[in-house]
Backbone bond lengths (Angstrom), bond angles and torsions (degrees), N, CA, C in turn:
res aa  C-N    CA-C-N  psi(-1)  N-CA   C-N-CA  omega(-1)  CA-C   N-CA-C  phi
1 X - - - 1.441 - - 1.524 109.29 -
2 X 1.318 127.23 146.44 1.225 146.06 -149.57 2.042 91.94 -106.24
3 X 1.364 119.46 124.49 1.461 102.85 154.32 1.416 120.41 -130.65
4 X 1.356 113.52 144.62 1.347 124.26 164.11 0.882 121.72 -84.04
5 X 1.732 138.87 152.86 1.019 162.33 89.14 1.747 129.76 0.38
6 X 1.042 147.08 42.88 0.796 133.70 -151.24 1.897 131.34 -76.14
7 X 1.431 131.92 129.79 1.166 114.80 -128.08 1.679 103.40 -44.12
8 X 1.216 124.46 -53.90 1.122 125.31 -178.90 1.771 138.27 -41.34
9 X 1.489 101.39 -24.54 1.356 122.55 164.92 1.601 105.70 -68.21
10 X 1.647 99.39 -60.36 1.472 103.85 -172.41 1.808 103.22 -68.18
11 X 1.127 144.31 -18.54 1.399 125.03 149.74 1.447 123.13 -83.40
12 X 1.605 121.55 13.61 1.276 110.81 167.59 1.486 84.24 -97.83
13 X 1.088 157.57 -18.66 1.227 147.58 167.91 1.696 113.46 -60.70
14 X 0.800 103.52 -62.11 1.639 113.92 -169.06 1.850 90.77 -55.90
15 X 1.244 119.26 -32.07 1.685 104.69 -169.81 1.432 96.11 -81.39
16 X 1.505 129.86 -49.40 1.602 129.00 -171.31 1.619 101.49 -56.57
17 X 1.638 131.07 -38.59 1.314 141.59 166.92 1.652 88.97 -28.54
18 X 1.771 113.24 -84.21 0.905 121.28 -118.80 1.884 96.20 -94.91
19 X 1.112 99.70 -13.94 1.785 108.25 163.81 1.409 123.03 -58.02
20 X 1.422 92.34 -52.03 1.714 100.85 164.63 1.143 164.73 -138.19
21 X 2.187 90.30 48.72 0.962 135.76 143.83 1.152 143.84 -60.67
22 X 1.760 97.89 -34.70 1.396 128.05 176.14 1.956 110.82 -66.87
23 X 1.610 124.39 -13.07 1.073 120.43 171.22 1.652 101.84 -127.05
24 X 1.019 110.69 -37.85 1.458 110.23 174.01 1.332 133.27 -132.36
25 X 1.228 135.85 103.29 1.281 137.73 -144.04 1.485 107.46 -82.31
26 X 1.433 105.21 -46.16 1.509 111.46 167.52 1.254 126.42 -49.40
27 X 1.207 110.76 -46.74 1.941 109.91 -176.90 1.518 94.68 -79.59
28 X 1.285 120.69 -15.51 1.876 100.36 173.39 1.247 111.67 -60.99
29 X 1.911 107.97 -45.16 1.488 93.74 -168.44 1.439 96.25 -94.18
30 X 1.086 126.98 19.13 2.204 105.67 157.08 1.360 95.47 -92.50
31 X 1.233 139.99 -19.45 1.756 127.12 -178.15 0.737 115.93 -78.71
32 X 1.907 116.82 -40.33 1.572 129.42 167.97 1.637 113.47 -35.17
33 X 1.624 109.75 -53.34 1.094 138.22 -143.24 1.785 84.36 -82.68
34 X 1.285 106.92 -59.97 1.139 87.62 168.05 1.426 155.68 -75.93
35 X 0.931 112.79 -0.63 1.435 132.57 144.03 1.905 124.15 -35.85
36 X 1.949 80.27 -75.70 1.490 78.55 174.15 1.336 132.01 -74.26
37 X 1.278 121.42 4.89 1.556 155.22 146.09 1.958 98.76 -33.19
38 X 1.275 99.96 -71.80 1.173 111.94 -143.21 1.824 108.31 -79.88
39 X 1.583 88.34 -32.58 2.098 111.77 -176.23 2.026 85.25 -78.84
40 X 1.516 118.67 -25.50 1.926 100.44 168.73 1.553 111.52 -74.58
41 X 1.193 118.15 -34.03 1.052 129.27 179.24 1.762 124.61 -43.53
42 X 1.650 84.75 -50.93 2.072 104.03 172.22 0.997 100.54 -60.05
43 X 1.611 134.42 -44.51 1.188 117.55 -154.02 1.662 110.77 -71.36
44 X 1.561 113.72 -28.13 1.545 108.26 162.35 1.155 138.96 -103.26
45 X 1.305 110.17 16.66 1.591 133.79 164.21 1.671 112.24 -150.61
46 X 1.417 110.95 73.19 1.633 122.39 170.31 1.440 120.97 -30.58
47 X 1.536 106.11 -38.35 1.268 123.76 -164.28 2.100 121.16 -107.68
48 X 1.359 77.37 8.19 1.884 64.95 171.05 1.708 143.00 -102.09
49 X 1.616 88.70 0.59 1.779 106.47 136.74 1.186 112.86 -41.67
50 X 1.242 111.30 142.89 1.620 120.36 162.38 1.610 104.42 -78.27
51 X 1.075 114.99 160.57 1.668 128.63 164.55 1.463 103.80 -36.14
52 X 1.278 115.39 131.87 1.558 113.12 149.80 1.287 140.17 -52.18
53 X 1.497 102.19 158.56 2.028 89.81 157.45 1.328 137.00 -105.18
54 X 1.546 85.76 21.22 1.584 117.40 -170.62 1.469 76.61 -122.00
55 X 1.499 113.79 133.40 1.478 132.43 174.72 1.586 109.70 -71.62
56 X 0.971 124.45 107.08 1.563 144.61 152.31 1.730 100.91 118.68
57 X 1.445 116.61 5.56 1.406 109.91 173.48 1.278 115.99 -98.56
58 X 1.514 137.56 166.29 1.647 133.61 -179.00 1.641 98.53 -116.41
59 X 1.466 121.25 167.55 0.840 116.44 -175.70 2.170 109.13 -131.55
60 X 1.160 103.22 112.40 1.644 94.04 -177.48 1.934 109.08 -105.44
61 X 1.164 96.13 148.32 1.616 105.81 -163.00 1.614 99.05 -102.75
62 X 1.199 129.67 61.50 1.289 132.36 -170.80 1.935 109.10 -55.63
63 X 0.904 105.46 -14.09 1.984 108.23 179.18 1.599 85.66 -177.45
64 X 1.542 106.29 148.53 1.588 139.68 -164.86 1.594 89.15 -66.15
65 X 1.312 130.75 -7.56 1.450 100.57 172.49 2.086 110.79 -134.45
66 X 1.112 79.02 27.35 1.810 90.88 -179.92 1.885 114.27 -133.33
67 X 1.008 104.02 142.59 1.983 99.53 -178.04 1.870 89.37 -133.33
68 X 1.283 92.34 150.91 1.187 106.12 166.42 1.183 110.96 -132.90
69 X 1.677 97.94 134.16 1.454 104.35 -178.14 1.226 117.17 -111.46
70 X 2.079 135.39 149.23 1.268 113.42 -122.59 1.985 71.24 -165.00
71 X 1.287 112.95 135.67 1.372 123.69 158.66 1.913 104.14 -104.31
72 X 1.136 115.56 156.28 1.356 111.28 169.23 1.583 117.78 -130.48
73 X 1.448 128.34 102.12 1.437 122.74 -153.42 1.488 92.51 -127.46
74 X 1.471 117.56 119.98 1.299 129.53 -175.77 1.457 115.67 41.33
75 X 1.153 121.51 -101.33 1.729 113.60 -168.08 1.109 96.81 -120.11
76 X 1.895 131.91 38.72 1.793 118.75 -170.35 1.170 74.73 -153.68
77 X 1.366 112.27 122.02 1.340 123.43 146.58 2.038 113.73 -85.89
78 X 1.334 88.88 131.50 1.719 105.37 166.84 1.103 135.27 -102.62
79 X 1.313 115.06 108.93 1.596 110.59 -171.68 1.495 101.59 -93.15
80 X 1.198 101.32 121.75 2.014 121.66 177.77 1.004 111.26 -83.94
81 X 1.724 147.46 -43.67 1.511 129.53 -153.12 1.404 99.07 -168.32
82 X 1.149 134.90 119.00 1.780 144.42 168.59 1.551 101.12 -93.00
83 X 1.421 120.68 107.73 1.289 101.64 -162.52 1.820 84.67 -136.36
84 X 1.334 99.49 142.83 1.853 94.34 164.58 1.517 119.84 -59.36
85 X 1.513 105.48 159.61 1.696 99.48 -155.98 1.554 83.59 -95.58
86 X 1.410 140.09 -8.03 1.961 128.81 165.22 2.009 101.77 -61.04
87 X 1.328 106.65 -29.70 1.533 114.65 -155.41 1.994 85.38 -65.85
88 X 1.300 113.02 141.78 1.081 126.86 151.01 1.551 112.22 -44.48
89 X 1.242 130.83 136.28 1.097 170.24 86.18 1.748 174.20 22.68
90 X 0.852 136.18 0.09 2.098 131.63 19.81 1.250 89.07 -62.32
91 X 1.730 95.52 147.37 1.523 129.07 145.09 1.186 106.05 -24.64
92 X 1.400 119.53 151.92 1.812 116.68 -178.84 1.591 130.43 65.12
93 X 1.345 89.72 -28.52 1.826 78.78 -172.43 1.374 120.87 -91.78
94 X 1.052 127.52 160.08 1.689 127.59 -152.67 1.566 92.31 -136.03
């Protein structure tokens, strides 16, 4: 299976990069690293996110304080939003 990045994923990346880069350069690129660890990972198991809370998306917990959120459309998985797991959740919802 094929995955994307989607621009918005790939700039929630580049900001978590550059957040904590700004004190530690090293753990950016092992978080980085793990990341793209985790988006190789989808590509041979699409499905080991749990269900979303966004209807038809899954959700993978690549490190205890980051989720990635992931649509899966024919043979390409899309990753939509790398968001910290304190960050609200969809947007809006309470």
């Amino acid at each position: 299976m094929r995955v994307i990045w989607t621009p918005q994923a790939e700039q929630d990346r580049a900001d978590i990069w550059d957040y904590i880069a700004a004190d530690n350069p090293v753990a950016a690129v092992q978080m980085d690293e793990l990341f793209g660890k985790a988006a190789a990972r989808l590509s041979e198991h699409p499905k080991m996110g749990k269900p979303g809370r966004v209807a038809g998306t899954r959700e993978l917990i690549p490190h205890e304080s980051y989720r990635m959120v992931y649509e899966i459309h024919g043979e390409t998985v899309w990753l939509l939003v790398l968001i910290h797991t304190a960050r609200q959740w969809p947007p809006g919802r309470r």
